[in-house]
N, C-alpha and C positions, 0 to 999 in steps of 0.2 A: 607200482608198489616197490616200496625199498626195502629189503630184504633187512633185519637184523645186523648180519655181518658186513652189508653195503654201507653201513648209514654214515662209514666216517671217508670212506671212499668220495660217496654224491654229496656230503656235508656242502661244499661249496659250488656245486652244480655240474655240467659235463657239458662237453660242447655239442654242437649238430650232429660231429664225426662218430665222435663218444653215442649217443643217442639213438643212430644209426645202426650202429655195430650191436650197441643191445638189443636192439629191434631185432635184426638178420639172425641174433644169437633165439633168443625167445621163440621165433618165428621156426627154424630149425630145429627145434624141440617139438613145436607141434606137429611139425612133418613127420616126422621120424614116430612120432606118435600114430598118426593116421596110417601110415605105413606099416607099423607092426600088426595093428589092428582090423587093418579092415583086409579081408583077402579076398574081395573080390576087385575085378578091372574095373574101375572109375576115369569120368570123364576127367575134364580138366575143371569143370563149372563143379564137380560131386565132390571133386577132392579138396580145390580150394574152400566151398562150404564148410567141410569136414574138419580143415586145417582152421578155418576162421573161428567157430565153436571151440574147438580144442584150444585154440590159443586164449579164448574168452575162460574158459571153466577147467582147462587141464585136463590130460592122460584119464584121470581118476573115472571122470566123469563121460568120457565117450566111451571106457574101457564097461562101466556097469551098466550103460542106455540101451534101451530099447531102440534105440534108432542106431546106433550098431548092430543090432542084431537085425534089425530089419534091411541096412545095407547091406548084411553079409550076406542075407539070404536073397538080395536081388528085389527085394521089394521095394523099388526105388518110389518110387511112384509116394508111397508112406512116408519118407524118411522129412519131408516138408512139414509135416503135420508135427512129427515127434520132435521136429526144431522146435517147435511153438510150445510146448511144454514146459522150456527152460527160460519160462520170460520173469521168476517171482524172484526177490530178495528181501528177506524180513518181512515172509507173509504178506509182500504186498506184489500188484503187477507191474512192471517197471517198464513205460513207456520207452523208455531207450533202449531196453531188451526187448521188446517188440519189434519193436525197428530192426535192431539187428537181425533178429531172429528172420523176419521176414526179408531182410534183404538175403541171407543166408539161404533163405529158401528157393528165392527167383535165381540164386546164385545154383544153386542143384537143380533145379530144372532145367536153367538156361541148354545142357545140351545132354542129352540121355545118351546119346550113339557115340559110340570111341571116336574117336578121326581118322 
């Protein structure tokens, strides 16, 4: 999405490099994100979940969910389910957010135990 004050910036498009570097930029917001929020230890499979939701719906939205609070409290085991909550847009269920959602989820389970 192009931001208001970007629009005359990407008016004529951005290269691969350009693209990339907004990707890395975006992507580092949602870290920094997970990171404020959640205080308990997470795997590498819990956090990248974490970070891939937050980068879908933003700070706003892991910072008021039930599924942070259930991270924090160690109820990991839950936190799959409460992905699945965030699959609707405009009242409807949105196949692509399913997907995501449940890839996000095999992505949190994939490894409970630290390394």
């Amino acid at each position: 999405m192009v931001l208001a004050h970007e629009k005359d910036r990407f008016a004529t498009g951005i290269t691969p490099a350009e693209a990339t570097e907004l990707l890395r930029k975006d992507v580092g917001i949602a870290e920094r994100a997970v990171v404020r929020l959640i205080s308990v230890l997470l795997t590498d499979g819990q956090f990248d979940a974490l970070v891939s939701f937050t980068f879908n719906l933003g700070a706003g939205a892991l910072q008021r969910s039930t599924l942070r609070r259930k991270a924090n409290r160690g109820e990991h085991e839950s936190v799959p389910a409460e992905l699945m909550k965030w699959v609707w847009a405009a009242g409807k269920r949105i196949s692509g957010l399913i997907h995501r959602r449940e890839v996000e989820g095999a992505l949190y389970r994939s490894d409970f135990h630290l390394k």
